[in-house]
N, CA, C and O atoms as CSV, one atom per row, in Angstrom:
chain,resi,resn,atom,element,x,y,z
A,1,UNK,N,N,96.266,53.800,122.375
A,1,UNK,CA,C,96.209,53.711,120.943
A,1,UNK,C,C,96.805,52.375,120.492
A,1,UNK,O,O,97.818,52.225,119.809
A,2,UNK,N,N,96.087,51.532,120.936
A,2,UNK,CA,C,97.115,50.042,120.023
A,2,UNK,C,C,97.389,49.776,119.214
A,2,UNK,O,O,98.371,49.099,118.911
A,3,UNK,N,N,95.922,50.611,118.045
A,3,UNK,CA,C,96.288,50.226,116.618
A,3,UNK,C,C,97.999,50.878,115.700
A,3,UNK,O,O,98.366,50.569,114.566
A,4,UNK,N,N,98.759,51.867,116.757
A,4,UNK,CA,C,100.057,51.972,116.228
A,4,UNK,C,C,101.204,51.040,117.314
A,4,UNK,O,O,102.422,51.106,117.147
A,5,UNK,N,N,100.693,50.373,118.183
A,5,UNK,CA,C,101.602,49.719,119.048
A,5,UNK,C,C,103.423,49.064,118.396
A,5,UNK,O,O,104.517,48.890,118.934
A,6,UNK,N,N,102.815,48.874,116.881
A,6,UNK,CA,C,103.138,47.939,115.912
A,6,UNK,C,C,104.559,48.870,115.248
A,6,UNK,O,O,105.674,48.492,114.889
A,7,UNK,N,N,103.789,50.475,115.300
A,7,UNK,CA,C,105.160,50.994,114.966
A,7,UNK,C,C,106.201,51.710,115.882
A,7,UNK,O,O,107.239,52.324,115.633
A,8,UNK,N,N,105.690,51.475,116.769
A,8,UNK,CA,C,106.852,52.250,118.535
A,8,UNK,C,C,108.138,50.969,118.289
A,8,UNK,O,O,107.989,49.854,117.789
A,9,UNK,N,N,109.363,51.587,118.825
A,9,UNK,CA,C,110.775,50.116,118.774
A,9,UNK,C,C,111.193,51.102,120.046
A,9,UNK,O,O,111.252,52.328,120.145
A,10,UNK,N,N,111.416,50.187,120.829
A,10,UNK,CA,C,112.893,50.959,121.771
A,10,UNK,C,C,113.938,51.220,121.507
A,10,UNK,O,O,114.452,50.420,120.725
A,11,UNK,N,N,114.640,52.152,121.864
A,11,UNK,CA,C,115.890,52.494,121.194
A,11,UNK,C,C,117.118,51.905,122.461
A,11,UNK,O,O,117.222,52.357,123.602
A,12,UNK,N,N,118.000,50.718,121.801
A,12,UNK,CA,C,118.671,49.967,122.626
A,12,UNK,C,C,120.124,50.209,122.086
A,12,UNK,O,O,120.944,49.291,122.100
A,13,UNK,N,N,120.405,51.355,121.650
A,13,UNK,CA,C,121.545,51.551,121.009
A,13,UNK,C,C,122.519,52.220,122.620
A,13,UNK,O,O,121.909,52.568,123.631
A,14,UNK,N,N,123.764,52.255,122.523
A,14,UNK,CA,C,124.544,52.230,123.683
A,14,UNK,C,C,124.301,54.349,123.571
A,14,UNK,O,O,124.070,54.911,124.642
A,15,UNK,N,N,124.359,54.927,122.720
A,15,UNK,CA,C,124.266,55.853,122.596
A,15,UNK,C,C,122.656,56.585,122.740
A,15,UNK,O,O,121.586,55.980,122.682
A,16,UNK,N,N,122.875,58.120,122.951
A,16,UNK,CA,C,121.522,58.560,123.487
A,16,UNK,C,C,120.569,59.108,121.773
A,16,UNK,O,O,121.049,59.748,120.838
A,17,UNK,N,N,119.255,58.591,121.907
A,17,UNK,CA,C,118.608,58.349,120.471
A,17,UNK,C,C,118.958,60.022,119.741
A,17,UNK,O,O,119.046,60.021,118.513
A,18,UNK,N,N,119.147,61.369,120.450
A,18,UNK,CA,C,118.729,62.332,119.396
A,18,UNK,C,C,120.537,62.756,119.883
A,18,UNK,O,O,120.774,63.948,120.082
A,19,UNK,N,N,121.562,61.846,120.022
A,19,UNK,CA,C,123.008,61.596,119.481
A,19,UNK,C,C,123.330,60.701,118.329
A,19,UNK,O,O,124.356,61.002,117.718
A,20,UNK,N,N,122.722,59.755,117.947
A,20,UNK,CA,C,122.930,58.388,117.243
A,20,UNK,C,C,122.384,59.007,116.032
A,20,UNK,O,O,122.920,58.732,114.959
A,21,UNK,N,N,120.875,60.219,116.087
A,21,UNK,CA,C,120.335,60.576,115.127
A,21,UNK,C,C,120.632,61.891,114.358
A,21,UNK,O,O,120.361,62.302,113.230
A,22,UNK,N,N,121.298,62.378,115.425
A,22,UNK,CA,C,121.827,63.640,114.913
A,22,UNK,C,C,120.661,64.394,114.522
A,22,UNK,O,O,120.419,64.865,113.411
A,23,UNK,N,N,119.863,64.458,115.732
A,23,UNK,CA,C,118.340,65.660,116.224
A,23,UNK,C,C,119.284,66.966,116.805
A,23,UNK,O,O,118.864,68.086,116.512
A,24,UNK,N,N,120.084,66.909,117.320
A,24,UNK,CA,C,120.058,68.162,117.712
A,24,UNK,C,C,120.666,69.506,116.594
A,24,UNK,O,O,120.381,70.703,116.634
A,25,UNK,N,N,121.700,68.670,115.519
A,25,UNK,CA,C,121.790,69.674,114.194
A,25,UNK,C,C,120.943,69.916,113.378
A,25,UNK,O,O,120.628,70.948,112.785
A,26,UNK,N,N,120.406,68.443,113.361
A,26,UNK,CA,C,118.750,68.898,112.331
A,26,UNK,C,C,117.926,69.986,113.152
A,26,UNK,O,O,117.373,70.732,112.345
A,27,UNK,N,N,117.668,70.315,114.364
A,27,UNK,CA,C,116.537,71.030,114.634
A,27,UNK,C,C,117.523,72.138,114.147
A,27,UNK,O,O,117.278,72.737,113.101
A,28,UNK,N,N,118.986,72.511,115.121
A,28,UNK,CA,C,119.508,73.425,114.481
A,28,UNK,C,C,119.434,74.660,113.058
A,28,UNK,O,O,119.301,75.878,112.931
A,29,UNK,N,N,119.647,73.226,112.008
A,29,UNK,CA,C,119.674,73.432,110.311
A,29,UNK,C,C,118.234,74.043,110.851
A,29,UNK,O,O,118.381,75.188,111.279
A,30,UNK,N,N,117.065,73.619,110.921
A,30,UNK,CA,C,115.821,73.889,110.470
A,30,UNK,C,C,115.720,75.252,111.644
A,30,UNK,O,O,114.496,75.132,111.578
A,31,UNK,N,N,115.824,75.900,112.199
A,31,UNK,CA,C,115.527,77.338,113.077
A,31,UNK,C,C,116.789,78.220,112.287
A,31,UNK,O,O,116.778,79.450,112.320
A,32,UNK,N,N,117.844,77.475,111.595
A,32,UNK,CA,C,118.678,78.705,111.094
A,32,UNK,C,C,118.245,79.836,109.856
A,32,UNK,O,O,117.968,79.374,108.749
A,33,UNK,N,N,118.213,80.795,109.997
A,33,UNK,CA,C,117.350,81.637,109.047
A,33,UNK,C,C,118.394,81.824,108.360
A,33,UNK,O,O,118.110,82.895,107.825
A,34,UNK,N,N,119.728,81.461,107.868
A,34,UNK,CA,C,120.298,81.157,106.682
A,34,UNK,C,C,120.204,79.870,105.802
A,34,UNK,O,O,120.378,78.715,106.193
A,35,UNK,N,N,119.987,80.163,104.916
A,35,UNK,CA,C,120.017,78.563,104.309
A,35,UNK,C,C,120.537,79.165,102.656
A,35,UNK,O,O,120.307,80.061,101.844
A,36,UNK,N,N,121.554,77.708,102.915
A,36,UNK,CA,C,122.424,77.666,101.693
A,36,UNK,C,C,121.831,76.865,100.208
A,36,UNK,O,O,121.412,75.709,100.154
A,37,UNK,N,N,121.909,77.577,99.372
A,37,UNK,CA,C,121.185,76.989,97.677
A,37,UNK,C,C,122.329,76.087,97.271
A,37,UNK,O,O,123.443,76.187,97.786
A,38,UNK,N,N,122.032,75.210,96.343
A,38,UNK,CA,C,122.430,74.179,95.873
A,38,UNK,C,C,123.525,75.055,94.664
A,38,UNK,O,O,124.683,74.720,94.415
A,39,UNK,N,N,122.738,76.291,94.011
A,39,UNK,CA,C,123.112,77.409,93.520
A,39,UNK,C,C,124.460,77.722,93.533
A,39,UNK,O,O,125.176,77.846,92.540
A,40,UNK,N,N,124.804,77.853,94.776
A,40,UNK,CA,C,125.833,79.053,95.748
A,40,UNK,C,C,125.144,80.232,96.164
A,40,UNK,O,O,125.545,81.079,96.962
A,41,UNK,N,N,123.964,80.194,95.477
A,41,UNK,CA,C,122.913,81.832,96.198
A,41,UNK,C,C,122.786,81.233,97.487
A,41,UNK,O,O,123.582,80.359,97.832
A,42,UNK,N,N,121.812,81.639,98.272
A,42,UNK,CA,C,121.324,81.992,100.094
A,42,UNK,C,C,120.142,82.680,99.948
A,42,UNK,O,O,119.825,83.545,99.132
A,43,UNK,N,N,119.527,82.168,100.866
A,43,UNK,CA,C,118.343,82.619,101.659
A,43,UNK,C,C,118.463,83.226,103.257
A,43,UNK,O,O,118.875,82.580,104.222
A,44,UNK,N,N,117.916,84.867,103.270
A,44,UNK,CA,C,118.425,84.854,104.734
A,44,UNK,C,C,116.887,84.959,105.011
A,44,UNK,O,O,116.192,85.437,104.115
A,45,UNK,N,N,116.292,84.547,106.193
A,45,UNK,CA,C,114.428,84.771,106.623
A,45,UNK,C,C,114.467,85.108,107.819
A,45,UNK,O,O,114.781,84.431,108.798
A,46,UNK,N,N,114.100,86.321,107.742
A,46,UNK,CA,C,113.671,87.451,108.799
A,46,UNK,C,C,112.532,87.612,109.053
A,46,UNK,O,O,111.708,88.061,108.256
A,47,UNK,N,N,112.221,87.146,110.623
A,47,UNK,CA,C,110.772,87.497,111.005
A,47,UNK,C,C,110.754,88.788,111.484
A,47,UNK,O,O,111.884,89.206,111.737
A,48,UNK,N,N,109.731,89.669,111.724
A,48,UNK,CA,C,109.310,90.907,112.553
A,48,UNK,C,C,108.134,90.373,112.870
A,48,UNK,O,O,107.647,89.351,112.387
A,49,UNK,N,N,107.495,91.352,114.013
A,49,UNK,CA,C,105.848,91.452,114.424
A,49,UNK,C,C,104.947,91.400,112.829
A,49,UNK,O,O,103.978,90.693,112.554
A,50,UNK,N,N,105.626,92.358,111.997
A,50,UNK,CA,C,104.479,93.073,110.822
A,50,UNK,C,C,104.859,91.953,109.557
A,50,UNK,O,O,104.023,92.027,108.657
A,51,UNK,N,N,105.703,91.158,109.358
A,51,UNK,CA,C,106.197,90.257,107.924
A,51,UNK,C,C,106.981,89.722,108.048
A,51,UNK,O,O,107.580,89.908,109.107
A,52,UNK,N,N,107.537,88.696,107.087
A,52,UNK,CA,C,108.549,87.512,107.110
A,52,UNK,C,C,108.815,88.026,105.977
A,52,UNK,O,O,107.957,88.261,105.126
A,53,UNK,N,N,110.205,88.283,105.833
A,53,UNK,CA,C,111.417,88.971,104.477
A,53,UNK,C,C,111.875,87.782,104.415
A,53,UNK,O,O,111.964,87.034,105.389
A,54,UNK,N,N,112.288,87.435,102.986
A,54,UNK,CA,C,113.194,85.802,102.839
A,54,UNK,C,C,114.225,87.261,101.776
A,54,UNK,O,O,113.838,88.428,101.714
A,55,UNK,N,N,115.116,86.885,101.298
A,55,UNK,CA,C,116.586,87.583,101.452
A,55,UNK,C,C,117.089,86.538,100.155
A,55,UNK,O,O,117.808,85.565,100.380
A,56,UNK,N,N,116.685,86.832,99.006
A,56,UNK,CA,C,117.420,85.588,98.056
A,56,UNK,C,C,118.771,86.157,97.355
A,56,UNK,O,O,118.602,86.869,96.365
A,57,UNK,N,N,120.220,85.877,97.828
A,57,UNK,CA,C,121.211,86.021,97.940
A,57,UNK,C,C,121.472,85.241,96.742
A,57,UNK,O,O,121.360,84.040,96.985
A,58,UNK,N,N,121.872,85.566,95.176
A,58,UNK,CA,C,121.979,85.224,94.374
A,58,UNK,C,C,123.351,84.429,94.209
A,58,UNK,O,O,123.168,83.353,93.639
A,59,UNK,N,N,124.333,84.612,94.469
A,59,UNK,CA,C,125.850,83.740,94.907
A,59,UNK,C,C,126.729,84.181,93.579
A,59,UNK,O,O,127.183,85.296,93.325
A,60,UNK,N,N,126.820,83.078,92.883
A,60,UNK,CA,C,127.167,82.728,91.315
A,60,UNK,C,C,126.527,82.594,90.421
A,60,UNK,O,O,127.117,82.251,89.397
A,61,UNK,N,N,124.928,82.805,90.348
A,61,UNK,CA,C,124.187,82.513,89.650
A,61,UNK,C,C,123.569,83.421,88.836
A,61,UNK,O,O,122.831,84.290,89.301
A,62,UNK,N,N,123.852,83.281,87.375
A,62,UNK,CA,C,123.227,84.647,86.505
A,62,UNK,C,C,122.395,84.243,85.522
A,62,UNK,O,O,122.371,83.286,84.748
A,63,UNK,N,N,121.740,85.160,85.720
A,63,UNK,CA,C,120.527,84.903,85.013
A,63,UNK,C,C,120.398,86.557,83.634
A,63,UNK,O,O,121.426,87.126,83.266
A,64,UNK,N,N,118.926,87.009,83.115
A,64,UNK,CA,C,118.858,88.027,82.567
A,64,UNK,C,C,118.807,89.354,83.132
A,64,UNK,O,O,119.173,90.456,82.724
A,65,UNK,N,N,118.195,88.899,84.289
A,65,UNK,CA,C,118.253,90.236,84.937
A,65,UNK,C,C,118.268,89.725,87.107
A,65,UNK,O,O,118.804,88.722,87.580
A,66,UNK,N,N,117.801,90.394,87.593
A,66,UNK,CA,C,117.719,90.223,89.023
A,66,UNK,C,C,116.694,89.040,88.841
A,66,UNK,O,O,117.052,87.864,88.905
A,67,UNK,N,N,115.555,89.384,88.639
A,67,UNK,CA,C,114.606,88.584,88.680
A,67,UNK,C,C,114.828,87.154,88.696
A,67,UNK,O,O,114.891,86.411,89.675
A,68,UNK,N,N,114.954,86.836,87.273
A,68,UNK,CA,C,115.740,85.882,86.434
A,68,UNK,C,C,116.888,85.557,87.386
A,68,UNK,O,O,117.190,84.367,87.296
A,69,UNK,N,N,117.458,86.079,88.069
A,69,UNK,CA,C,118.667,85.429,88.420
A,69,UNK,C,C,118.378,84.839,90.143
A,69,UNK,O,O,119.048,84.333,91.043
A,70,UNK,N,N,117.537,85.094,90.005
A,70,UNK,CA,C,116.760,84.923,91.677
A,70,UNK,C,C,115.593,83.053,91.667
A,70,UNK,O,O,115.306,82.082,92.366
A,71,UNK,N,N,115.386,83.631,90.418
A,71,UNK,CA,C,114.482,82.100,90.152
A,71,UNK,C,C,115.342,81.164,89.747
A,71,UNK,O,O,115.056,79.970,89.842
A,72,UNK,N,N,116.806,81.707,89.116
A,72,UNK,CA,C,117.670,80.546,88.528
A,72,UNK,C,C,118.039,79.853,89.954
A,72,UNK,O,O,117.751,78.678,90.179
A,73,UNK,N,N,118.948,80.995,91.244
A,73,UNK,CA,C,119.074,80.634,92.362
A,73,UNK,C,C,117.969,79.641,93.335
A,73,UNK,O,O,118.335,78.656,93.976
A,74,UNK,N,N,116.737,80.094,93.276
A,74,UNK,CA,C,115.639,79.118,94.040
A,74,UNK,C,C,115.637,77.456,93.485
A,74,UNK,O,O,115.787,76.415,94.124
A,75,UNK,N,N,115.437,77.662,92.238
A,75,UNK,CA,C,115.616,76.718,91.516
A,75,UNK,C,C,116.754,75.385,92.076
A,75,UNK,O,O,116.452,74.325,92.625
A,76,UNK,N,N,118.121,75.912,91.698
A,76,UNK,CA,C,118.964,75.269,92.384
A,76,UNK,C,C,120.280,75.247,90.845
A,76,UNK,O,O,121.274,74.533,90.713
A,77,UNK,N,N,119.696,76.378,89.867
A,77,UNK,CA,C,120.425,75.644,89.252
A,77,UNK,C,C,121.933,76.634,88.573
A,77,UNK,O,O,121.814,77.805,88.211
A,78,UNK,N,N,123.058,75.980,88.531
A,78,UNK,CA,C,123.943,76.863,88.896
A,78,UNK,C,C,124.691,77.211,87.050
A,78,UNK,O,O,125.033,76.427,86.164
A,79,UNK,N,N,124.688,79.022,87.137
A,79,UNK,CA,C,125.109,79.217,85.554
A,79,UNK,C,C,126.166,80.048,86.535
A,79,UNK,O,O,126.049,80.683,87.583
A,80,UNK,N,N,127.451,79.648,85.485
A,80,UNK,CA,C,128.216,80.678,85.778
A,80,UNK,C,C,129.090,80.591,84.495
A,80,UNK,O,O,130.000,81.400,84.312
Protein backbone atom coordinates (compact mmCIF):
# COMPACT_ATOMS: atom_id res chain seq x y z
CA UNK A 1 0.00 0.00 0.00
CA UNK A 2 2.35 3.02 -0.68
CA UNK A 3 -0.15 5.44 -1.14
CA UNK A 4 -0.22 5.55 3.03
CA UNK A 5 3.65 4.94 3.30
CA UNK A 6 3.56 8.77 4.13
CA UNK A 7 1.59 8.20 7.31
CA UNK A 8 3.51 5.02 9.15
CA UNK A 9 6.61 6.89 11.77
CA UNK A 10 8.62 4.49 13.86
CA UNK A 11 8.31 4.71 17.25
CA UNK A 12 11.98 5.62 18.61
CA UNK A 13 10.95 6.61 21.98
CA UNK A 14 13.22 4.74 24.81
CA UNK A 15 9.91 3.47 26.16
CA UNK A 16 7.53 0.63 24.77
CA UNK A 17 4.77 2.51 22.24
CA UNK A 18 1.36 1.11 24.10
CA UNK A 19 3.52 2.38 27.65
CA UNK A 20 4.38 5.97 26.36
CA UNK A 21 0.59 5.83 25.07
CA UNK A 22 -1.13 4.57 27.73
CA UNK A 23 -3.05 1.63 25.36
CA UNK A 24 -3.26 -0.61 27.88
CA UNK A 25 -5.82 1.68 30.30
CA UNK A 26 -7.53 2.94 27.34
CA UNK A 27 -8.45 -0.57 26.10
CA UNK A 28 -9.12 -1.19 29.81
CA UNK A 29 -11.60 2.14 30.22
CA UNK A 30 -13.26 0.93 26.92
CA UNK A 31 -14.20 -3.17 27.96
CA UNK A 32 -15.20 -1.71 31.51
CA UNK A 33 -18.99 -2.05 31.68
CA UNK A 34 -19.00 0.73 34.28
CA UNK A 35 -18.73 4.03 33.08
CA UNK A 36 -18.79 7.13 35.04
CA UNK A 37 -21.22 10.43 33.88
CA UNK A 38 -19.88 13.73 33.93
CA UNK A 39 -23.33 13.89 36.06
CA UNK A 40 -22.12 11.77 39.07
CA UNK A 41 -24.88 9.20 37.59
CA UNK A 42 -23.21 5.68 35.97
CA UNK A 43 -23.81 3.45 33.45
CA UNK A 44 -23.47 -0.25 34.28
CA UNK A 45 -23.75 -2.55 30.51
CA UNK A 46 -24.59 -5.97 30.83
CA UNK A 47 -24.36 -8.36 28.09
CA UNK A 48 -26.35 -11.85 28.12
CA UNK A 49 -26.88 -14.39 25.11
CA UNK A 50 -30.71 -12.76 24.78
CA UNK A 51 -29.86 -8.48 25.32
CA UNK A 52 -27.56 -5.76 26.33
CA UNK A 53 -29.12 -3.90 29.71
CA UNK A 54 -27.23 -0.41 30.07
CA UNK A 55 -28.07 0.39 33.98
CA UNK A 56 -28.42 4.40 34.10
CA UNK A 57 -27.39 5.06 37.71
CA UNK A 58 -28.72 8.50 38.29
CA UNK A 59 -25.91 9.76 41.13
CA UNK A 60 -26.90 13.46 42.11
CA UNK A 61 -28.87 14.26 39.43
CA UNK A 62 -32.63 15.33 39.66
CA UNK A 63 -34.72 15.78 37.43
CA UNK A 64 -39.02 15.57 37.39
CA UNK A 65 -39.35 12.30 37.64
CA UNK A 66 -37.06 8.96 36.89
CA UNK A 67 -37.27 9.50 33.41
CA UNK A 68 -36.32 13.07 33.43
CA UNK A 69 -33.71 12.39 35.76
CA UNK A 70 -32.08 9.69 33.62
CA UNK A 71 -31.87 12.03 30.46
CA UNK A 72 -30.58 14.88 32.78
CA UNK A 73 -27.79 12.10 33.85
CA UNK A 74 -26.98 10.90 30.00
CA UNK A 75 -26.84 14.27 29.12
CA UNK A 76 -24.06 15.13 31.47
CA UNK A 77 -25.68 17.71 33.15
CA UNK A 78 -25.45 18.04 36.86
CA UNK A 79 -28.70 19.59 39.12
CA UNK A 80 -28.44 19.24 42.54
Amino acid sequence: MPDVTGLLHAHVDRHPLFEALDVDEKIDAAIDPYVDLPSGGSLIISETPALTAIDVNTGSTEGSGREQSAVKANEGELYT
